[in-house]
PQR file of N, CA, C, O and H, with PARSE charges and radii, in Angstrom:
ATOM      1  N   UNK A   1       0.818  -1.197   0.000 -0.4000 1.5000
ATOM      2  CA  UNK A   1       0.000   0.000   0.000 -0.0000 2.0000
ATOM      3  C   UNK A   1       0.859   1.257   0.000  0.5500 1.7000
ATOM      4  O   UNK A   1       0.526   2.272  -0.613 -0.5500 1.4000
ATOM      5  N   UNK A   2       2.366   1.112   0.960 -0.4000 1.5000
ATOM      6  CA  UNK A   2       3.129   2.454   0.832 -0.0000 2.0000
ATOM      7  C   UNK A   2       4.511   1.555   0.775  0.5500 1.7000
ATOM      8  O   UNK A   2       4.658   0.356   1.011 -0.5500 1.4000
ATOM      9  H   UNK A   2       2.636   0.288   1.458  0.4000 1.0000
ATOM     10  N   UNK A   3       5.470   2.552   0.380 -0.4000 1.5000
ATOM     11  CA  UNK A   3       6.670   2.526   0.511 -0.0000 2.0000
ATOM     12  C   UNK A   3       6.928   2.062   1.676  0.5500 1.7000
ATOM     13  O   UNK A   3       6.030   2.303   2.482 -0.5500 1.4000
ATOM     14  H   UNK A   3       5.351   3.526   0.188  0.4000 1.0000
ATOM     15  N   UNK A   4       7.996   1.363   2.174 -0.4000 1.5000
ATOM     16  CA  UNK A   4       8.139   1.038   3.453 -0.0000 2.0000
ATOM     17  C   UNK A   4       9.872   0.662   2.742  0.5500 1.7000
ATOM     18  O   UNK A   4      10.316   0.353   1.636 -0.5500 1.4000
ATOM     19  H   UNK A   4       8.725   1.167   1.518  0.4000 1.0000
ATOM     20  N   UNK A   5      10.537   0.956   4.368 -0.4000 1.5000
ATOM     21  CA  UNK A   5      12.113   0.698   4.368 -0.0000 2.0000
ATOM     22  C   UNK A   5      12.268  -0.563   4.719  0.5500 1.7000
ATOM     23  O   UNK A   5      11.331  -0.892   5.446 -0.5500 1.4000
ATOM     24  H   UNK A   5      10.177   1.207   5.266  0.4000 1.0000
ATOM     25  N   UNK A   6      13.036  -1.447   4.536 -0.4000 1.5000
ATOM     26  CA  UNK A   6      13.910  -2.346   5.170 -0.0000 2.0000
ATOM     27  C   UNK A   6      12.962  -3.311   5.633  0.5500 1.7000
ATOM     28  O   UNK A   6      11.769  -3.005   5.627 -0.5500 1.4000
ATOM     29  H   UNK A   6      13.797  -1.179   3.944  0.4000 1.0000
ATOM     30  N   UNK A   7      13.387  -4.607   6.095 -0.4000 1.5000
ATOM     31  CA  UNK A   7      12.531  -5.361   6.742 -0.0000 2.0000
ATOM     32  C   UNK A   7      11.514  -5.319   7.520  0.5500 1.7000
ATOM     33  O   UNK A   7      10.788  -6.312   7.570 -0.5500 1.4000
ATOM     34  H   UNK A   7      14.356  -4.855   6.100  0.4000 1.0000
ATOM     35  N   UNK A   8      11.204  -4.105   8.352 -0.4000 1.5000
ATOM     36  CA  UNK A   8      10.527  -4.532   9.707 -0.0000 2.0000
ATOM     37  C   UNK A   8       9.213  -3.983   8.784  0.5500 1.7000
ATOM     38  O   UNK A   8       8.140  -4.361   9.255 -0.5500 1.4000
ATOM     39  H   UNK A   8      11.794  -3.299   8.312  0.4000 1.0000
ATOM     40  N   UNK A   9       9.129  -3.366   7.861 -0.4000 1.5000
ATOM     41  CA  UNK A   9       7.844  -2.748   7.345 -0.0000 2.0000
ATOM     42  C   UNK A   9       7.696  -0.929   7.683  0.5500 1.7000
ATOM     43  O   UNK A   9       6.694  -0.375   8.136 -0.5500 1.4000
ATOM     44  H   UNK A   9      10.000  -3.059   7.478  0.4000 1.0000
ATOM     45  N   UNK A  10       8.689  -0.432   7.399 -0.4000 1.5000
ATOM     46  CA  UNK A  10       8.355   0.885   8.401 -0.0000 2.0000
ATOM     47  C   UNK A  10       8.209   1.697   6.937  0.5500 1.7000
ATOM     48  O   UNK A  10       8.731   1.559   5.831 -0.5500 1.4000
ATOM     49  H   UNK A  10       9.503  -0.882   7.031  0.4000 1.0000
ATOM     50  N   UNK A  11       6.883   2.932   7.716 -0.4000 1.5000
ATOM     51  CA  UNK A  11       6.524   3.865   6.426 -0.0000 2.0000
ATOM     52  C   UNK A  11       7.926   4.422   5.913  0.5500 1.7000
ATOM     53  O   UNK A  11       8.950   3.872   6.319 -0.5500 1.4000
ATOM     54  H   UNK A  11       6.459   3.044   8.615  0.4000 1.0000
ATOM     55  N   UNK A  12       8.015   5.670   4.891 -0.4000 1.5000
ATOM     56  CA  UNK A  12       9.205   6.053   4.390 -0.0000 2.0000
ATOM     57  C   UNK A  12       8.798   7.080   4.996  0.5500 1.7000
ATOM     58  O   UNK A  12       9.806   7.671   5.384 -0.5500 1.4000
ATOM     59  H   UNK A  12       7.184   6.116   4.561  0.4000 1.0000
ATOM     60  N   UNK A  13       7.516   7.849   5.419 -0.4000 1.5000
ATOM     61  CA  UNK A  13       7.384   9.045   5.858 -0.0000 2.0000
ATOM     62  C   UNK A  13       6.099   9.157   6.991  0.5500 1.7000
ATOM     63  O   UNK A  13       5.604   8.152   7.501 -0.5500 1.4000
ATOM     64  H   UNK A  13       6.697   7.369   5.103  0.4000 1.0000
ATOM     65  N   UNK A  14       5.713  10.347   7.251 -0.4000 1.5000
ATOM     66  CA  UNK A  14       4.653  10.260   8.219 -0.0000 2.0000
ATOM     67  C   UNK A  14       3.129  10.155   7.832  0.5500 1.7000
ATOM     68  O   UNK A  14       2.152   9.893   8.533 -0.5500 1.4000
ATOM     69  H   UNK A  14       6.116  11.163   6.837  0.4000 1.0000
ATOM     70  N   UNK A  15       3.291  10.571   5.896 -0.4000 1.5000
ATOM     71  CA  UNK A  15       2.432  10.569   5.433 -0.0000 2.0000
ATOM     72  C   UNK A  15       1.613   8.765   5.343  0.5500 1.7000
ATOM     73  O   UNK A  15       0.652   8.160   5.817 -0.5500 1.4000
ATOM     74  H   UNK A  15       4.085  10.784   5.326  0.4000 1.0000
ATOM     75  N   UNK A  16       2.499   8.592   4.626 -0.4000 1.5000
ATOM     76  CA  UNK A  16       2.722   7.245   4.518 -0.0000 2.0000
ATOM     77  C   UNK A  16       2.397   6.009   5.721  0.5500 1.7000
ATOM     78  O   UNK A  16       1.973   4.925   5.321 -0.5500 1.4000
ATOM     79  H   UNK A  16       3.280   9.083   4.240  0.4000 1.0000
ATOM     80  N   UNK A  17       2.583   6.200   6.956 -0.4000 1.5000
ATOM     81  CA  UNK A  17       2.064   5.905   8.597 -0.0000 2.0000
ATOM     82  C   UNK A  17       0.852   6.267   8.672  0.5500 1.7000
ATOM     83  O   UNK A  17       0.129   5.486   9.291 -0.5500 1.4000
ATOM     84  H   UNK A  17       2.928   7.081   7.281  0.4000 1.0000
ATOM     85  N   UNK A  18       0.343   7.241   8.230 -0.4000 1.5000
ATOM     86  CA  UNK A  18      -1.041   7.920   9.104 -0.0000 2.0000
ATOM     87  C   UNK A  18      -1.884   6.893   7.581  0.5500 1.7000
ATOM     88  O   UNK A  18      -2.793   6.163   7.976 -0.5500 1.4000
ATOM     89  H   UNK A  18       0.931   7.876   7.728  0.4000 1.0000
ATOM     90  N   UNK A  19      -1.647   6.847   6.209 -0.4000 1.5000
ATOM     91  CA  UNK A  19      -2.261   6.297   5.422 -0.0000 2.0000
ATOM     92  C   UNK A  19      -2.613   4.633   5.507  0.5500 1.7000
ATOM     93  O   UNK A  19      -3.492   3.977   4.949 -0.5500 1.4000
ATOM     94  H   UNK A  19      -0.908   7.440   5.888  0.4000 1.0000
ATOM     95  N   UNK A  20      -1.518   4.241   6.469 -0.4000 1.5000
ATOM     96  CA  UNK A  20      -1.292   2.339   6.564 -0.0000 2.0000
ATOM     97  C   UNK A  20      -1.953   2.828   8.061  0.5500 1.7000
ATOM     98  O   UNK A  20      -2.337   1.739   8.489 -0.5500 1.4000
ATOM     99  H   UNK A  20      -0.804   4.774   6.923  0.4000 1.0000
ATOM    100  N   UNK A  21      -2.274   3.734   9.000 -0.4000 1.5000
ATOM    101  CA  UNK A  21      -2.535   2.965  10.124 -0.0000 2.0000
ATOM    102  C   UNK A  21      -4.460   3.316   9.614  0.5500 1.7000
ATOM    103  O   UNK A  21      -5.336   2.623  10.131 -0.5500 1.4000
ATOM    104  H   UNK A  21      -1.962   4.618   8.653  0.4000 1.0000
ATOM    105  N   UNK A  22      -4.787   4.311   8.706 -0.4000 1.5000
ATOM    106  CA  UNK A  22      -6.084   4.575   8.183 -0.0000 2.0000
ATOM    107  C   UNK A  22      -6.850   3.376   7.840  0.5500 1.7000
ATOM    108  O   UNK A  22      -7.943   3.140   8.354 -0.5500 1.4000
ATOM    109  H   UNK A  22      -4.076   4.875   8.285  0.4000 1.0000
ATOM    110  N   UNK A  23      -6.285   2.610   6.969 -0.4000 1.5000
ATOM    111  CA  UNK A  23      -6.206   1.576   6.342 -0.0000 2.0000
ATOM    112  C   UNK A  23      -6.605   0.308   7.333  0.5500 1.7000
ATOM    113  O   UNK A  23      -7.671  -0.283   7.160 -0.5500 1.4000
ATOM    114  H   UNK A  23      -5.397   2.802   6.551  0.4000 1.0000
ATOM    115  N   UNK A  24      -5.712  -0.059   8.344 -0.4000 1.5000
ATOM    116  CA  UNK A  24      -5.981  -0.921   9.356 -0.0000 2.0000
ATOM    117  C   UNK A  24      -7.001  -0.514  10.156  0.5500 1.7000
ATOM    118  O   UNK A  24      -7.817  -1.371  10.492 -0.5500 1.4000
ATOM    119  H   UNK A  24      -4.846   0.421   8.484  0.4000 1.0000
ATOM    120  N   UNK A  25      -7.116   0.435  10.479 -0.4000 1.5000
ATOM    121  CA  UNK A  25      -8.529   0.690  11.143 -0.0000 2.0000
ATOM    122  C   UNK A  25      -9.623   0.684  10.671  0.5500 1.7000
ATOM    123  O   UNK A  25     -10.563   0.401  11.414 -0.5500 1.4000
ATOM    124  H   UNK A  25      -6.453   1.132  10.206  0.4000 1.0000
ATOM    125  N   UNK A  26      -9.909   1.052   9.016 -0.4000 1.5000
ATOM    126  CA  UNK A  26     -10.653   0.700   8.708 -0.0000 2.0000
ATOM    127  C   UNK A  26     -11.144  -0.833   8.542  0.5500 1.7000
ATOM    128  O   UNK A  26     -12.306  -1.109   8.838 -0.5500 1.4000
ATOM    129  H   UNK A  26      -9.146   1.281   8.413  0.4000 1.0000
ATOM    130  N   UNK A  27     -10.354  -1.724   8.120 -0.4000 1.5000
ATOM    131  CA  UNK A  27     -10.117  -3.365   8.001 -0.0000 2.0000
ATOM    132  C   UNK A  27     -10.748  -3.771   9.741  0.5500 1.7000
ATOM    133  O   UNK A  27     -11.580  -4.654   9.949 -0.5500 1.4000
ATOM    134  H   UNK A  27      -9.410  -1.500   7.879  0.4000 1.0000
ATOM    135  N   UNK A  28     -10.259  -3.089  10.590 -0.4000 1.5000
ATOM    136  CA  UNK A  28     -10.566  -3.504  11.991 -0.0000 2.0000
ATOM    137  C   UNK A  28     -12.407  -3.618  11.991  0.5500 1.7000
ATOM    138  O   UNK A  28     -13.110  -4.615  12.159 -0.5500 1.4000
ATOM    139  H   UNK A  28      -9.583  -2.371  10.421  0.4000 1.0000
ATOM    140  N   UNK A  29     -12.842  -2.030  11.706 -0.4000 1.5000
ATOM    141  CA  UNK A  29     -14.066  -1.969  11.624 -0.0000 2.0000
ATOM    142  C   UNK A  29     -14.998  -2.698  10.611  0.5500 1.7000
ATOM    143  O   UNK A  29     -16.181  -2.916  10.870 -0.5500 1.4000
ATOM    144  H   UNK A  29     -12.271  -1.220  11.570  0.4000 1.0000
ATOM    145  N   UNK A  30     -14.339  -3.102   9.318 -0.4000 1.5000
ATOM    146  CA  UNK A  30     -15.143  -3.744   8.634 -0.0000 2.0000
ATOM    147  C   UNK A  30     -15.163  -5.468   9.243  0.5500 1.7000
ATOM    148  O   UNK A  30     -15.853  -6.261   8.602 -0.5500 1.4000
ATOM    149  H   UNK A  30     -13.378  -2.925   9.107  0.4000 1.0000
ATOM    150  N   UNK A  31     -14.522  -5.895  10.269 -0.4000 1.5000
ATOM    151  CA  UNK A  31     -14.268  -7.400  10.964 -0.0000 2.0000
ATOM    152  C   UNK A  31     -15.207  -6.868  12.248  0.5500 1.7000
ATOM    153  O   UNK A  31     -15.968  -7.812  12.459 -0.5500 1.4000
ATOM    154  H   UNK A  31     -13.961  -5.251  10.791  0.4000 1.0000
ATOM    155  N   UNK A  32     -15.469  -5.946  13.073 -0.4000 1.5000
ATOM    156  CA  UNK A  32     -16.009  -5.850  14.003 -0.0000 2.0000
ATOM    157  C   UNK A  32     -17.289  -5.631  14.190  0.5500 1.7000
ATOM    158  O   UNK A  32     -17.863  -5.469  15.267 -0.5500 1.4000
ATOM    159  H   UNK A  32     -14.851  -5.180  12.901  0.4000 1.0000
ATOM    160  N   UNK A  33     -17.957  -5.626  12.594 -0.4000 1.5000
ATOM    161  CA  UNK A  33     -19.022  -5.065  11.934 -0.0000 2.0000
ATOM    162  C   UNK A  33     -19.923  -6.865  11.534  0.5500 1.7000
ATOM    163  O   UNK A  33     -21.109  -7.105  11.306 -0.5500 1.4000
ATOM    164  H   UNK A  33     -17.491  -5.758  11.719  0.4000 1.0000
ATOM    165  N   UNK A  34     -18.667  -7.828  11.605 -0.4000 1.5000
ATOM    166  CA  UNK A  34     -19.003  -9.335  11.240 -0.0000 2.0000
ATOM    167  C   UNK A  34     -18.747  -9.290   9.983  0.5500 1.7000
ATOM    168  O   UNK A  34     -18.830 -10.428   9.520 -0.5500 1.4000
ATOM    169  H   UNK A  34     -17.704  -7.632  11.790  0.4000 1.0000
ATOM    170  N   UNK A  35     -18.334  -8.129   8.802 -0.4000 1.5000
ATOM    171  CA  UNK A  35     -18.400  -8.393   7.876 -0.0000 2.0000
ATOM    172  C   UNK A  35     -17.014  -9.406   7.244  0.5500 1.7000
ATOM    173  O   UNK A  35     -15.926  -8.980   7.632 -0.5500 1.4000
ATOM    174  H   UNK A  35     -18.266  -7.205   9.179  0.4000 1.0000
ATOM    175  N   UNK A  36     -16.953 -10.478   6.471 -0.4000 1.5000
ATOM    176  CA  UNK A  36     -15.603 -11.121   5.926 -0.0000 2.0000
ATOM    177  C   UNK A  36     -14.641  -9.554   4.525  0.5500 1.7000
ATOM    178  O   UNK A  36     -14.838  -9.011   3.438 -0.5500 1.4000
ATOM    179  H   UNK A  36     -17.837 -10.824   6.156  0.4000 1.0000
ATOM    180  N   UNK A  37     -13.773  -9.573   5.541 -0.4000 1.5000
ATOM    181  CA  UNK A  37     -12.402  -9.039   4.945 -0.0000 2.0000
ATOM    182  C   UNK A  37     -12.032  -9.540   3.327  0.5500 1.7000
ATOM    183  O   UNK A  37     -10.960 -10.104   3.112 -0.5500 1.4000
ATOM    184  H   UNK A  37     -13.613 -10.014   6.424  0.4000 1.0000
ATOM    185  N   UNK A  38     -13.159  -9.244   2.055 -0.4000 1.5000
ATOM    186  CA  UNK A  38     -12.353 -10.018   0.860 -0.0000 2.0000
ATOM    187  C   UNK A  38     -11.643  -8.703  -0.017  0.5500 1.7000
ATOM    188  O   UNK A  38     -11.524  -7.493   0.172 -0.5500 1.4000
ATOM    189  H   UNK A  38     -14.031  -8.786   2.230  0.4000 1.0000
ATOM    190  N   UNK A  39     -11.237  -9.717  -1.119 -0.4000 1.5000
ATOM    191  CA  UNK A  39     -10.692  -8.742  -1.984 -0.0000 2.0000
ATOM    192  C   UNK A  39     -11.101  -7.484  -2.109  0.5500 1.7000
ATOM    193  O   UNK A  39     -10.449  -6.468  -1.865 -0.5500 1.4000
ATOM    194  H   UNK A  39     -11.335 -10.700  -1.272  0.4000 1.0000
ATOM    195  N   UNK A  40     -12.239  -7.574  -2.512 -0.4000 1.5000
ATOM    196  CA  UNK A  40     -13.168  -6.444  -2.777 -0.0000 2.0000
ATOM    197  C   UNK A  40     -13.173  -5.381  -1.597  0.5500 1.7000
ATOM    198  O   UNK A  40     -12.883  -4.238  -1.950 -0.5500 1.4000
ATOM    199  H   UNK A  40     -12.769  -8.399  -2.710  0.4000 1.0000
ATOM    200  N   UNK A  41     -13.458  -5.574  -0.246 -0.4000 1.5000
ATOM    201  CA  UNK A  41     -13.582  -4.403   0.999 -0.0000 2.0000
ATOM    202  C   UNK A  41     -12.604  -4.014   0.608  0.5500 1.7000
ATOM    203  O   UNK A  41     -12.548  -2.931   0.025 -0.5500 1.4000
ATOM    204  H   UNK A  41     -13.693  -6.503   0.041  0.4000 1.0000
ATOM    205  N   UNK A  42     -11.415  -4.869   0.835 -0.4000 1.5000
ATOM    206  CA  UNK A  42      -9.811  -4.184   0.787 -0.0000 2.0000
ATOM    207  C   UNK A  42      -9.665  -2.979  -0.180  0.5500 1.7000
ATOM    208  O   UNK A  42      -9.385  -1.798   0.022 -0.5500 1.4000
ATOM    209  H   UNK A  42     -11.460  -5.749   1.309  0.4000 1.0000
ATOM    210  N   UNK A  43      -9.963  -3.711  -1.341 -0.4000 1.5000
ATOM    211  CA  UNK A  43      -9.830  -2.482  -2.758 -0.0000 2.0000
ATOM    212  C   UNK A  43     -10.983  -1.364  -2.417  0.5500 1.7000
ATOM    213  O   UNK A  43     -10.686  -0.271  -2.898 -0.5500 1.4000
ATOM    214  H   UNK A  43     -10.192  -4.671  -1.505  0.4000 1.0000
ATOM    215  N   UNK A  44     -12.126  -1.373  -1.762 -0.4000 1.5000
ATOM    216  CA  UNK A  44     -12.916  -0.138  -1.809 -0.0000 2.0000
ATOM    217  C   UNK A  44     -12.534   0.661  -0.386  0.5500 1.7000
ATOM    218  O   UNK A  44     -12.904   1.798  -0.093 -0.5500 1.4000
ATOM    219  H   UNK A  44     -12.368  -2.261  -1.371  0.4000 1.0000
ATOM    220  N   UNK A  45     -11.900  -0.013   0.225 -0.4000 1.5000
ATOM    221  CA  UNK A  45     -10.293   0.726   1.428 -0.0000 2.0000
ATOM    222  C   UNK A  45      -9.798   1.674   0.918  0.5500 1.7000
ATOM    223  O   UNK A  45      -9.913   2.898   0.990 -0.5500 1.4000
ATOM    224  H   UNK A  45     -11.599  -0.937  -0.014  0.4000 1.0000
ATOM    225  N   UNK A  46      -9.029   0.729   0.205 -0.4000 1.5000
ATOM    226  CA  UNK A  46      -7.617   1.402  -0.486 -0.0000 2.0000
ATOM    227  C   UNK A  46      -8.328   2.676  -1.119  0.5500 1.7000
ATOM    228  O   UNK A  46      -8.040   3.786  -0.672 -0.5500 1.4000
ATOM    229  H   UNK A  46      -8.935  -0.264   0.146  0.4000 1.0000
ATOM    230  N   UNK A  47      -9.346   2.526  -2.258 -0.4000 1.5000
ATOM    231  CA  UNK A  47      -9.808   3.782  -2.355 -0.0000 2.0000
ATOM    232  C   UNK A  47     -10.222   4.757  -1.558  0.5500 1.7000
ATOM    233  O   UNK A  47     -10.017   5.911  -1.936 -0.5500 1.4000
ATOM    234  H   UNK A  47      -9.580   1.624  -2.622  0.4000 1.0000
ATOM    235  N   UNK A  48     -10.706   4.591  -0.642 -0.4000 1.5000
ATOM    236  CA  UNK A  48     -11.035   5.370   0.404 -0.0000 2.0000
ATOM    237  C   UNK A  48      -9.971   6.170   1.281  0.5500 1.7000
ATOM    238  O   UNK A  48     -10.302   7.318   1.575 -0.5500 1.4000
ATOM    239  H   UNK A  48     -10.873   3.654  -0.335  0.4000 1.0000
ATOM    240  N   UNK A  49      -8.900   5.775   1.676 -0.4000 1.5000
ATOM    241  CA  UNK A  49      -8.001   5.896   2.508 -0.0000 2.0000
ATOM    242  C   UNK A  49      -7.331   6.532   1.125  0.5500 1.7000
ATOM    243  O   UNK A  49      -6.824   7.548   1.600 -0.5500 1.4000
ATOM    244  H   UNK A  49      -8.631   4.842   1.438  0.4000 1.0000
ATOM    245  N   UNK A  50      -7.109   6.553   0.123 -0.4000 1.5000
ATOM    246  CA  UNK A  50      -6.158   7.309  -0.927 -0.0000 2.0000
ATOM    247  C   UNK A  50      -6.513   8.258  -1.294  0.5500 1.7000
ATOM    248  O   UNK A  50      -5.692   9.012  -1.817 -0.5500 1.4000
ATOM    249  H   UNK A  50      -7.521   5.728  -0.263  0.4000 1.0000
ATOM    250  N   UNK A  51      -8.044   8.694  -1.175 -0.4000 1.5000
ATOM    251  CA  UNK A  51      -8.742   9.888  -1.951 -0.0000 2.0000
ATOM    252  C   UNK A  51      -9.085  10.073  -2.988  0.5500 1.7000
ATOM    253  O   UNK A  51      -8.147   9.714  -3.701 -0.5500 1.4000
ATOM    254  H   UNK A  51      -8.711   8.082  -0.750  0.4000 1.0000
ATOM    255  N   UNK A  52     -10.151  10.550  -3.807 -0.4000 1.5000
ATOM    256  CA  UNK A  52     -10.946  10.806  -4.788 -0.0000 2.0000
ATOM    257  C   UNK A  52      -9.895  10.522  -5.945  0.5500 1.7000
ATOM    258  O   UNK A  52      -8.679  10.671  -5.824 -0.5500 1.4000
ATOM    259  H   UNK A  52     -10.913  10.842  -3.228  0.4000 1.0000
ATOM    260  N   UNK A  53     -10.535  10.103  -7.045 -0.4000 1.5000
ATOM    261  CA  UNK A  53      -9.280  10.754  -7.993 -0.0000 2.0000
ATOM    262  C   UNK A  53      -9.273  11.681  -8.892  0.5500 1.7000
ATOM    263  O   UNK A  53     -10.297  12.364  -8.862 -0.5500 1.4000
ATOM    264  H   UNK A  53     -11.523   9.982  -7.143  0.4000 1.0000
ATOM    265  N   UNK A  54      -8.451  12.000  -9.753 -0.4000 1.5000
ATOM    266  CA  UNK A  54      -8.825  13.188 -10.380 -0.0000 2.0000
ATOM    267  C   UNK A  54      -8.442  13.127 -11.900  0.5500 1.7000
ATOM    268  O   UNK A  54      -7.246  13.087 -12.190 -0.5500 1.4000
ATOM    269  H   UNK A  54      -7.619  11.446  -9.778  0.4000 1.0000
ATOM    270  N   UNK A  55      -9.383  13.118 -12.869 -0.4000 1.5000
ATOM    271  CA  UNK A  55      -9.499  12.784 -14.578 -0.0000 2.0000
ATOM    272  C   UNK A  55      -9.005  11.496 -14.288  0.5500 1.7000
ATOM    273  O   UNK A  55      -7.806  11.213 -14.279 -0.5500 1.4000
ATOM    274  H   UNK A  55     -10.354  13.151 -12.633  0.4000 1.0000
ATOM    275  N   UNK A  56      -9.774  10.847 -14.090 -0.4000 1.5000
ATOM    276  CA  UNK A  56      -9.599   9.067 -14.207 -0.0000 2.0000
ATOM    277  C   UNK A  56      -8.019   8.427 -13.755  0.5500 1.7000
ATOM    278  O   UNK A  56      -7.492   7.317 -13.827 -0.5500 1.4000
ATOM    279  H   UNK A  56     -10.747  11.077 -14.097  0.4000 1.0000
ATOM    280  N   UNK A  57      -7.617   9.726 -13.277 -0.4000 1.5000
ATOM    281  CA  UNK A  57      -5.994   8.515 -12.502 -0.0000 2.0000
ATOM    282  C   UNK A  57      -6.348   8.265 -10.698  0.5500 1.7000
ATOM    283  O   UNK A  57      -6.759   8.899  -9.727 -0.5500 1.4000
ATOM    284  H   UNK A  57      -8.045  10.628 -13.219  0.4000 1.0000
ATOM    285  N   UNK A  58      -5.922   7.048 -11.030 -0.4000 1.5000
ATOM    286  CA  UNK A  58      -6.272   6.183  -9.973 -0.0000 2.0000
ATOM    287  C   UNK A  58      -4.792   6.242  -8.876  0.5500 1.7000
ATOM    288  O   UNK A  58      -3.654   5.894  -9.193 -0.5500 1.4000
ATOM    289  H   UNK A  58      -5.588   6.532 -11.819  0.4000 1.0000
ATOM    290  N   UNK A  59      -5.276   6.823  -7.458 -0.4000 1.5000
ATOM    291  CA  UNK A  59      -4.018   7.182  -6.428 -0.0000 2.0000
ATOM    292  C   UNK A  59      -2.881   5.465  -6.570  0.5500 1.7000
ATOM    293  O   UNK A  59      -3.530   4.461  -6.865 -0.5500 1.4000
ATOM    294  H   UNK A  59      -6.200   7.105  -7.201  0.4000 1.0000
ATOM    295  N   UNK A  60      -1.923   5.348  -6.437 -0.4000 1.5000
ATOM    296  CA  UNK A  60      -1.418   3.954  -5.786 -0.0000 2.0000
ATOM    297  C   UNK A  60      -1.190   3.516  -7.221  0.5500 1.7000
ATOM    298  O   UNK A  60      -0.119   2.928  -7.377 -0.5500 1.4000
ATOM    299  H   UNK A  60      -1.396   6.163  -6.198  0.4000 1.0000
ATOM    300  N   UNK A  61      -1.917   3.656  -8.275 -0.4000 1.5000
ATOM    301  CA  UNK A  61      -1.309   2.527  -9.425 -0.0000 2.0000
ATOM    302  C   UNK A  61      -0.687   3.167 -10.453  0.5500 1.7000
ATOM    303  O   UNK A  61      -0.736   2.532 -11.507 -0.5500 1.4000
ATOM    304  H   UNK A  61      -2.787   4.133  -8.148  0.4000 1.0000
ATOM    305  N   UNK A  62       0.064   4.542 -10.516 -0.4000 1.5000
ATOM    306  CA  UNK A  62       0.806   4.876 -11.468 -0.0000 2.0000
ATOM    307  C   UNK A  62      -0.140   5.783 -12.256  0.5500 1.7000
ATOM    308  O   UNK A  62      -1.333   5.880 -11.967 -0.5500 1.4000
ATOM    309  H   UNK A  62       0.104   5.057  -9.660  0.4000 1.0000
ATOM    310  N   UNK A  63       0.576   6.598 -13.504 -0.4000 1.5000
ATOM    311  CA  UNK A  63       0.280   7.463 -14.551 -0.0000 2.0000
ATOM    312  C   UNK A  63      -0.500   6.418 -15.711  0.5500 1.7000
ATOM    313  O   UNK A  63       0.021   5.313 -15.860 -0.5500 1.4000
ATOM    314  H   UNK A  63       1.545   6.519 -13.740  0.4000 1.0000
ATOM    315  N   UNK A  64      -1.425   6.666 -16.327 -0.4000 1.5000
ATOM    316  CA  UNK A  64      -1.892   6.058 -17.069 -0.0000 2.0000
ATOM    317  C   UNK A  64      -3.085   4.681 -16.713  0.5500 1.7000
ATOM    318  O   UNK A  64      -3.547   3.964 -17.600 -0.5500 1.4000
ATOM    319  H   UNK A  64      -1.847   7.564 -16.206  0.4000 1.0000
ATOM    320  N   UNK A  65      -3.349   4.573 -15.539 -0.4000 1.5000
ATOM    321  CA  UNK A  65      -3.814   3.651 -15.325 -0.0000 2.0000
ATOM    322  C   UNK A  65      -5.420   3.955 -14.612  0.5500 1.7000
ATOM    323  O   UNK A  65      -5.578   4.169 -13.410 -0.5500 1.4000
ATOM    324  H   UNK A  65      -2.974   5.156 -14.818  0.4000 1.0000
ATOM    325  N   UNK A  66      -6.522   3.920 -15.621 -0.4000 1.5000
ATOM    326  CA  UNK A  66      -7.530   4.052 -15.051 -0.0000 2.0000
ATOM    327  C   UNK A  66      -8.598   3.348 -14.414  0.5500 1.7000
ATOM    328  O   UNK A  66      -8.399   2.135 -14.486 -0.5500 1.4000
ATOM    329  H   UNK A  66      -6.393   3.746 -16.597  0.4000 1.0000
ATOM    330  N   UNK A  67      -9.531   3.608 -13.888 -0.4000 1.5000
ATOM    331  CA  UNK A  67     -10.776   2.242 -12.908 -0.0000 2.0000
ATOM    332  C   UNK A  67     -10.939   1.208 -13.785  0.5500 1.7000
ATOM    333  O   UNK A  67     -11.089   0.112 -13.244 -0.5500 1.4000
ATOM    334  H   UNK A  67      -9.693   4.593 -13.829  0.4000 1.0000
ATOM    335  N   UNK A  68     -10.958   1.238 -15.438 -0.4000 1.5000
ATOM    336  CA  UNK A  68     -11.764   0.645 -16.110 -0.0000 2.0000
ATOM    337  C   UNK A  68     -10.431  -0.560 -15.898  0.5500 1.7000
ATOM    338  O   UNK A  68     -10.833  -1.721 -15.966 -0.5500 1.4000
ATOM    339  H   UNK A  68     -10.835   2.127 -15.877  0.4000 1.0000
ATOM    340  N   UNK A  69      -9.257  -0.430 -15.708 -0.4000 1.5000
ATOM    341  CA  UNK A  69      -7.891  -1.131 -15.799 -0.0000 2.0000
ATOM    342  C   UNK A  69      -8.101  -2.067 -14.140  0.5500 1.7000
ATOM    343  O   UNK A  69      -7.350  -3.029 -13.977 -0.5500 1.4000
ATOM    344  H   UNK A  69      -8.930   0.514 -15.652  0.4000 1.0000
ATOM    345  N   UNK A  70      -8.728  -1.854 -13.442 -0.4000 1.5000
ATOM    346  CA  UNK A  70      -8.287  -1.942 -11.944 -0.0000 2.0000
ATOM    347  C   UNK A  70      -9.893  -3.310 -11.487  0.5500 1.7000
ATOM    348  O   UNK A  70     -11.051  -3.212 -11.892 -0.5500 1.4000
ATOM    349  H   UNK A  70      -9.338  -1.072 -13.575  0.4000 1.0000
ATOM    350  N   UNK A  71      -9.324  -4.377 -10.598 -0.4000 1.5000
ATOM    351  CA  UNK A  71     -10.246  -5.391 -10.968 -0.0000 2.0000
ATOM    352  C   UNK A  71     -11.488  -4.895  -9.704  0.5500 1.7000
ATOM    353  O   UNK A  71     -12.549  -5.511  -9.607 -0.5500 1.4000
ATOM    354  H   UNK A  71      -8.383  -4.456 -10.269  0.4000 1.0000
TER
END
C-alpha cells in the first residue's frame, strides 16, 4: 500500500504511517461489523483511505492507469 524501508515494514514518511494505520482501522471496523475481509472491501479501502481521484488517474497505481484497468 506504501513505501516502506527495510525489513521490519516501516513507512518512508509520516504521510505514509497515518495512510497504513487509516487503512488498518478501517479493516478492523469492517471485521467488528461481522463483515468477511475479501478482496473487494480491501480495494474499496484502499480507495477510500487514498482519496478521490482526479481525470480518471487512480491514487497507488501509477500514470496512465484508469478504474476501467483496476479489478
Amino acid at each position: 500500500m506504501a513505501h516502506t524501508r527495510g525489513t521490519k515494514q516501516l513507512p518512508v514518511n509520516a504521510e505514509s504511517g497515518r495512510r497504513m494505520l487509516a487503512f488498518e482501522n478501517l479493516e478492523v471496523e469492517v471485521c467488528e461489523c461481522g463483515e468477511e475481509v475479501t478482496t473487494e472491501v480491501r480495494n474499496k479501502i484502499f480507495a477510500e483511505v487514498l482519496r478521490p481521484e482526479k481525470r480518471n488517474h487512480v491514487h497507488g497505481f501509477g500514470l496512465g492507469v484508469g478504474w476501467a484497468n483496476i479489478p
